[in-house]
C-alpha positions as CSV (number, residue, x, y, z in Angstrom):
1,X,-14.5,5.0,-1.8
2,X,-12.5,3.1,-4.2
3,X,-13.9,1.6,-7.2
4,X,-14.0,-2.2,-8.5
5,X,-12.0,-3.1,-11.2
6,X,-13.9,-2.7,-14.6
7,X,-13.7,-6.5,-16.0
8,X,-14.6,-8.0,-12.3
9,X,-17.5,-6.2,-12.3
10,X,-18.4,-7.4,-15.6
11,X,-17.7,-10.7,-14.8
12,X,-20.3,-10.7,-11.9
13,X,-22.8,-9.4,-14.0
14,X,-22.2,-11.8,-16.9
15,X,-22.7,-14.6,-14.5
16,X,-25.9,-12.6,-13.2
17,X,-27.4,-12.4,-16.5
18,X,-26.7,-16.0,-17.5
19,X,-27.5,-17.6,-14.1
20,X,-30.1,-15.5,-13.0
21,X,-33.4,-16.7,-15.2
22,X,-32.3,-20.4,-14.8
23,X,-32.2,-19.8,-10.8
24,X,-35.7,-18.0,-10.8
25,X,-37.1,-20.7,-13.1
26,X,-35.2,-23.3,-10.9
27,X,-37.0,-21.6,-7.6
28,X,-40.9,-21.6,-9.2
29,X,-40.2,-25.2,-10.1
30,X,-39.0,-26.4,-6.5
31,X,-35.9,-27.2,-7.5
32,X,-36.1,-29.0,-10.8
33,X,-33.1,-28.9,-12.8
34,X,-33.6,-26.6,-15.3
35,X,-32.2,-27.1,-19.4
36,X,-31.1,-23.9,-20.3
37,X,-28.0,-23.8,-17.7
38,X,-27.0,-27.0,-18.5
39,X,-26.6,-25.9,-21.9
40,X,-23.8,-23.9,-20.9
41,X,-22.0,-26.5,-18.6
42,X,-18.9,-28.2,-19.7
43,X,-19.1,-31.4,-20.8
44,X,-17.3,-33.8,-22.6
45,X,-20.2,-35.6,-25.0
46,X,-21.2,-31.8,-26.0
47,X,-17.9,-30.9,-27.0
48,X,-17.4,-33.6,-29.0
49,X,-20.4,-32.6,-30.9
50,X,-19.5,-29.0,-31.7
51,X,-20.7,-27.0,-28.6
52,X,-17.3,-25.6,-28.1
53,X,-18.8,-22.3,-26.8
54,X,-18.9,-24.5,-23.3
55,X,-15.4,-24.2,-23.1
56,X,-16.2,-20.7,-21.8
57,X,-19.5,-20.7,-21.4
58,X,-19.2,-22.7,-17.9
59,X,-17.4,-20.0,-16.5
60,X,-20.6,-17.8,-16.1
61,X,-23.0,-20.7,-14.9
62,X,-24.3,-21.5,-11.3
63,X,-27.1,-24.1,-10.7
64,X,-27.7,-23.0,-6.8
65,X,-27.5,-19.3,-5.1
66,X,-25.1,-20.4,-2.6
67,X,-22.5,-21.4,-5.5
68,X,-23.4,-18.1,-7.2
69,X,-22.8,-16.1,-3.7
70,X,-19.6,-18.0,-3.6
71,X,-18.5,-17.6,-6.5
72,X,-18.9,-13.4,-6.7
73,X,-16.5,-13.2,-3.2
74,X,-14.0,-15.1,-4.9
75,X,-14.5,-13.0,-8.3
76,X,-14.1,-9.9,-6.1
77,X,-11.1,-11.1,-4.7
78,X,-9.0,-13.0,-6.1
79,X,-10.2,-11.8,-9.9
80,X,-10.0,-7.6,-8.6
81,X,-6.6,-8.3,-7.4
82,X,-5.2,-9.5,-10.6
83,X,-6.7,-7.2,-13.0
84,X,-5.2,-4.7,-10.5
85,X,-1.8,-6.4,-11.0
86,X,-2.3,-6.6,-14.6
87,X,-4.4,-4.3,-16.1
88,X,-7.7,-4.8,-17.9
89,X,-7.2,-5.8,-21.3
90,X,-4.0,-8.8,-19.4
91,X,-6.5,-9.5,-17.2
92,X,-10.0,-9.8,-20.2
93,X,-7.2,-12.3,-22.3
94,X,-5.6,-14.1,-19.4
95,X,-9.7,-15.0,-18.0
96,X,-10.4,-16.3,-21.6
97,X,-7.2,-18.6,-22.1
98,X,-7.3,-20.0,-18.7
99,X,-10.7,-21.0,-19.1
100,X,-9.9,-22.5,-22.7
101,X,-6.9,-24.1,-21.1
102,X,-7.8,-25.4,-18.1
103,X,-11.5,-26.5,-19.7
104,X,-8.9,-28.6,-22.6
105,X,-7.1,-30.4,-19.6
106,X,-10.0,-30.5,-17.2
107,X,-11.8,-32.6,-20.6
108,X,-8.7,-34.9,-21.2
109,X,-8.4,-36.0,-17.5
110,X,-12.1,-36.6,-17.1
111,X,-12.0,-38.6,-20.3
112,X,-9.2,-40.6,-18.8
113,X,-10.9,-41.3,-15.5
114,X,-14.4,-41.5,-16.2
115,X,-14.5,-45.6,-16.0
116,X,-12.7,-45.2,-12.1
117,X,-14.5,-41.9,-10.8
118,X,-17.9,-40.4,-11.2
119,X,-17.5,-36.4,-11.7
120,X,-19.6,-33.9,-11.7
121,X,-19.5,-30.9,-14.5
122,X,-17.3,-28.4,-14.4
123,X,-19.4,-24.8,-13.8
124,X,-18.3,-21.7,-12.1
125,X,-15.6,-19.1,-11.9
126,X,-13.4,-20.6,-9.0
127,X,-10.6,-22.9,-11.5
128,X,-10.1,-19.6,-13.2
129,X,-9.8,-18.0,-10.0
130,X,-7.5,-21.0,-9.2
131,X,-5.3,-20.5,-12.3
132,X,-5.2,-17.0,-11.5
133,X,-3.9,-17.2,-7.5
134,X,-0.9,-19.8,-9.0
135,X,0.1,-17.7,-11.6
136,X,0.2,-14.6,-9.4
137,X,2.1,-16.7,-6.6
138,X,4.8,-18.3,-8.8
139,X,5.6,-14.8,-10.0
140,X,5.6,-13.1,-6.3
141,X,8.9,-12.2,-4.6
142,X,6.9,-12.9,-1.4
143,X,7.9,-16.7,0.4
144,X,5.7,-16.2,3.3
145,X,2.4,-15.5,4.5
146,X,0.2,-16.0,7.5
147,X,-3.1,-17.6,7.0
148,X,-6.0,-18.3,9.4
149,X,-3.2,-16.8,12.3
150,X,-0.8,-19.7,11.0
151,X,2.6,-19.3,8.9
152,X,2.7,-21.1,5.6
153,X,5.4,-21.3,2.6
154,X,3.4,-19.3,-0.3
155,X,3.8,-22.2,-2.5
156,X,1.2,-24.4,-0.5
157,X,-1.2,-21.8,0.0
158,X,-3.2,-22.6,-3.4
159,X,-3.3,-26.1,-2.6
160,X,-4.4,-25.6,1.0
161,X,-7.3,-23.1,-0.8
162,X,-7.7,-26.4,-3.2
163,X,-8.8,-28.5,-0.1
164,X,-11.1,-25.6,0.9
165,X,-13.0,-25.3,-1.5
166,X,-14.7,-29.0,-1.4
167,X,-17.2,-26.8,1.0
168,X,-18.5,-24.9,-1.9
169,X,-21.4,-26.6,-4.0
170,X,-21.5,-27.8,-7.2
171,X,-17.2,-27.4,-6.7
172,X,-15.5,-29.5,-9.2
173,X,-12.0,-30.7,-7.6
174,X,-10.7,-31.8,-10.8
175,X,-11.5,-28.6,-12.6
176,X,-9.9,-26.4,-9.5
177,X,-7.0,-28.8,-9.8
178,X,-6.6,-28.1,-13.8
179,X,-7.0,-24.2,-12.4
180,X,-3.7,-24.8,-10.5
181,X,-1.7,-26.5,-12.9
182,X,-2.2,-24.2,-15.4
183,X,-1.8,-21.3,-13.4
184,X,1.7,-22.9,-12.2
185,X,2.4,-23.7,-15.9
186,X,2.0,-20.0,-16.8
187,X,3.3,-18.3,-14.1
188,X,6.2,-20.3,-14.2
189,X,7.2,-19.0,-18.0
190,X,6.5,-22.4,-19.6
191,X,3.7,-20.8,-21.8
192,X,5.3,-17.8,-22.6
193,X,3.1,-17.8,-26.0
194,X,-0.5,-16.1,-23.3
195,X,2.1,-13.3,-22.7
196,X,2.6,-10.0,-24.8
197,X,4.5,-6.6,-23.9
198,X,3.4,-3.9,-22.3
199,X,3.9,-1.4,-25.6
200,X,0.9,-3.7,-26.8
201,X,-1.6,-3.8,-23.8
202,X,-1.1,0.5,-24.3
203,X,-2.2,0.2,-27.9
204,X,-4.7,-2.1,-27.0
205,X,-6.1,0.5,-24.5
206,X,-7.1,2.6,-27.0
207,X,-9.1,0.0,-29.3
208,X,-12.9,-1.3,-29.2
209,X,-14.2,-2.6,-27.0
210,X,-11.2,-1.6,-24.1
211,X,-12.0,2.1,-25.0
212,X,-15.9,1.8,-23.9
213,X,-14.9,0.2,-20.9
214,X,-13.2,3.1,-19.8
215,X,-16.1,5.5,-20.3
216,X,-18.0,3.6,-18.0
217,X,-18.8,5.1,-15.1
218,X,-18.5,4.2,-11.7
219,X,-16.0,1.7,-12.7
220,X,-12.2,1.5,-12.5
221,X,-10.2,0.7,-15.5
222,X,-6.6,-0.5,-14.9
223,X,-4.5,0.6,-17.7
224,X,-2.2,-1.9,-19.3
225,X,1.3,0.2,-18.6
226,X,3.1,-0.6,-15.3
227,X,4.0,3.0,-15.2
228,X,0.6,3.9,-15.4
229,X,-0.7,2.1,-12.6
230,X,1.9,2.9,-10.4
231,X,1.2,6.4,-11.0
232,X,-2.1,5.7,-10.3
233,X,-0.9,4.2,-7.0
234,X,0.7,7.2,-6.5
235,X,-1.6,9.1,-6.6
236,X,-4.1,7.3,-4.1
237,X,-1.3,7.3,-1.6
238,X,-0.5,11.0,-1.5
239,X,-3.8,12.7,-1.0
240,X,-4.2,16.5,-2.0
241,X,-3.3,18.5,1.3
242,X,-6.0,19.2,3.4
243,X,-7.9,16.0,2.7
244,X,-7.3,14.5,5.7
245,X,-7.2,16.4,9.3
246,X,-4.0,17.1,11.3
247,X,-2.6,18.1,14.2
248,X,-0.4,20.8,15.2
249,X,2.1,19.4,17.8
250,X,4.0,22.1,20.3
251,X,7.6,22.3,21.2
252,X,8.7,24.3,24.7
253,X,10.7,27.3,23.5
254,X,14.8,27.3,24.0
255,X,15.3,28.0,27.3
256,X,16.4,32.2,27.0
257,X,13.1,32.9,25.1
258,X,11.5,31.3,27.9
259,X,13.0,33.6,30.5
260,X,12.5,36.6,28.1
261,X,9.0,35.5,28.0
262,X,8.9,35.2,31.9
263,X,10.9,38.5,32.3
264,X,10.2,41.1,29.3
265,X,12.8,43.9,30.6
266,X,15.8,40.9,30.1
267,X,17.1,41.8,26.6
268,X,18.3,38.1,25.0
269,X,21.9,38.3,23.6
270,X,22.7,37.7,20.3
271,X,24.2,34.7,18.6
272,X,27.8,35.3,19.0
273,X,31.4,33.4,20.0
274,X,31.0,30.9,23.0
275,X,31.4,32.3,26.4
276,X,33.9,29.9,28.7
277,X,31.5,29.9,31.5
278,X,32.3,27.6,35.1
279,X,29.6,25.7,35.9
280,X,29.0,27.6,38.9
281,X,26.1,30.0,39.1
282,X,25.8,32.8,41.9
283,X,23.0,34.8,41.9
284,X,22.4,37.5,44.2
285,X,19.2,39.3,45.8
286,X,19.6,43.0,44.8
287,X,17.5,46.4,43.9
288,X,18.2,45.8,40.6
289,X,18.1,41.6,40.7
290,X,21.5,41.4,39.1
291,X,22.7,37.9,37.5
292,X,26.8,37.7,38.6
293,X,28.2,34.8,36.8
294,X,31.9,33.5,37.4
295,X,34.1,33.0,34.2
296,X,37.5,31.4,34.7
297,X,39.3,32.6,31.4
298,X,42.8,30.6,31.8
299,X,42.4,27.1,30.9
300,X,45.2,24.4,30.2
301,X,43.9,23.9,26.9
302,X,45.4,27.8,25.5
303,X,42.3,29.7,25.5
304,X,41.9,32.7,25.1
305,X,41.8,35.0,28.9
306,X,39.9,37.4,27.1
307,X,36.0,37.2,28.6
308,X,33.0,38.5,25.7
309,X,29.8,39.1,26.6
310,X,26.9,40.1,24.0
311,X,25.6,43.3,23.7
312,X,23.0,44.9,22.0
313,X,24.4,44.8,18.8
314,X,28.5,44.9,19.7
315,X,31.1,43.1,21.0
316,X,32.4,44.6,24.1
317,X,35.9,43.6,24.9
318,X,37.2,43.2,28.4
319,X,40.2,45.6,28.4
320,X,41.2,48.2,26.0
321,X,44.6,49.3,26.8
322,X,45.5,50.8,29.9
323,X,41.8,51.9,30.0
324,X,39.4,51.4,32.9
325,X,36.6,48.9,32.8
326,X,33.8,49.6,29.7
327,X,30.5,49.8,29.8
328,X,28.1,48.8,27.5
329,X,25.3,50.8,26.5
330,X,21.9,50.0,27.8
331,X,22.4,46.6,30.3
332,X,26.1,45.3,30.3
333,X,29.0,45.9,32.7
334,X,32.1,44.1,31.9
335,X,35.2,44.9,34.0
336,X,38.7,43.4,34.6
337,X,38.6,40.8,37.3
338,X,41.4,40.2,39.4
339,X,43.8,37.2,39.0
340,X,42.7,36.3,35.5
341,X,39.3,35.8,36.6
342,X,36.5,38.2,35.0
343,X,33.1,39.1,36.1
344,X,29.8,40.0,34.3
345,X,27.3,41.7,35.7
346,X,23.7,41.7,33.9
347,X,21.6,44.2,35.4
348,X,17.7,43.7,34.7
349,X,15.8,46.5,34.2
């Protein structure tokens, strides 16, 4: 089973810990609002006055369950994915300065607007998970994908998401919408200043508090080195042998191993120089079930009139001399055929 990323899960359980008590007080009340999580909403008038802890803070809150459900699918999702692109400590920074970021805008534009529109406070984990899906898209080599069963340019994905999430409750549009923009802003290269080198995510690695994170257990920690986590990909995608069943798969055996299987006394011939054979076979009924077979030596192309046959473990010529025909030991006759035409008998046993 594979394991969550270490600073999602963390995330979740942060927005457990914060949420939780105000939900549970929230639930015995019958739905009054409760104080304490609006402490830690975002909100222009109390950043004004020096609560600028809500500039994260609103991150972790949720003032229904459904939001909270909501919220932890798209924390799992969209949040694991880019800490697995990433790495941990990239991923712990980039979750803190979007928030900052967007939080800044999200307070400028509400400022601006508030004598036109009425807007809700910003709460919840979905712009960060906004800024993170644009940054991640502006920086992919991919231009298409299909979503919902329907082809669509990658660039109006996020914005299609945008749209979407006006289902969830307690959604701020204008907080998504300062998610996006600074998501495009970074993962375009204009704020170059949120991104530092590899060589320093490694050191990082090693420091408080990313060095406890790692001893956690059941957890996954994404190291900051690209060559790390590629290694670690590699090593998910080649499992040890024998982890996984298989299947032997059975090829028919060449064809003269098959009729040595069929017919044990047939000795096979060994690998030797072709044999210029007509495509002619005879075979004839005999005591002895002999196999005649009809070579035609001269050919207009020069070759050679001499007929060889395999032996046991010798080449037996055709003629030798003025000599008679030869015999082979153990299963070959080879004789001189009349009119340039030469005959091999092999005699089964």
């Amino acid at each position: 089973m594979e394991k969550f990323p270490v600073a999602t899960c963390l995330t979740i359980l942060l927005s457990l810990l914060v949420s939780g008590p105000g939900l549970l007080q929230r639930s015995r009340s019958n739905g009054l609002p409760d104080d304490s999580l609006s402490a830690f909403l975002l909100r222009p008038a109390a950043v004004r006055e020096g609560q600028v802890y809500r500039l994260v803070t609103y991150i972790f809150v949720y003032e229904d369950v459904i939001s909270l459900v909501c919220s932890a699918v798209i924390i799992w999702y969209f949040a694991g994915s880019f800490e697995k692109m990433v790495g941990t400590v990239k991923h712990s920074f980039l979750t803190l300065a979007f928030a900052v970021s967007l939080a800044l805008l999200y307070l400028v534009l509400r400022t601006m607007a508030s004598g036109l529109l009425r807007m809700t406070d910003a709460e919840g984990f979905t712009p960060v998970a906004f800024a993170m899906l644009a940054a991640s898209i502006a920086r992919s080599r991919m231009r298409r994908t299909v979503l919902f069963g329907v082809t669509f340019h990658m660039t109006f994905v996020p914005w299609l998401l945008l749209c979407m999430a006006w289902i969830i409750p307690s959604s701020s549009f204008l907080a998504n919408l300062c998610g996006l923009l600074i998501g495009n802003i970074y993962g375009y290269g204009y704020c170059f200043a949120l991104d530092f080198s590899e060589s320093t995510a490694s050191c990082l690695d090693q420091k408080f508090p990313f060095r406890l994170l790692k001893r956690i257990p059941g957890v996954k920690y994404v190291p900051g080195s690209l060559v790390e986590r590629r290694a670690f990909q590699y090593r998910k995608l080649n499992p040890v042998p024998g982890s996984y069943p298989t299947q032997n798969y059975h090829s028919p055996p060449p064809p003269l191993l098959a009729m040595h299987m069929q017919h044990p006394n047939v000795q096979i011939p060994a690998p030797g120089p072709p044999c210029f054979q007509s495509p002619t076979l005879h075979h004839t009924a005999g005591a002895m079930g002999e196999l005649c077979i009809q070579n035609h030596s001269h050919s207009s192309a020069g070759l050679p009139s001499a007929s060889h046959l395999v032996g046991a473990n010798s080449w037996v010529p055709e003629k030798t001399g003025d000599l008679g025909p030869h015999q082979a030991p153990g299963f070959l006759t080879v004789g001189a055929a009349p009119k340039s035409e030469d005959v091999c008998q092999v005699h089964v046993d």
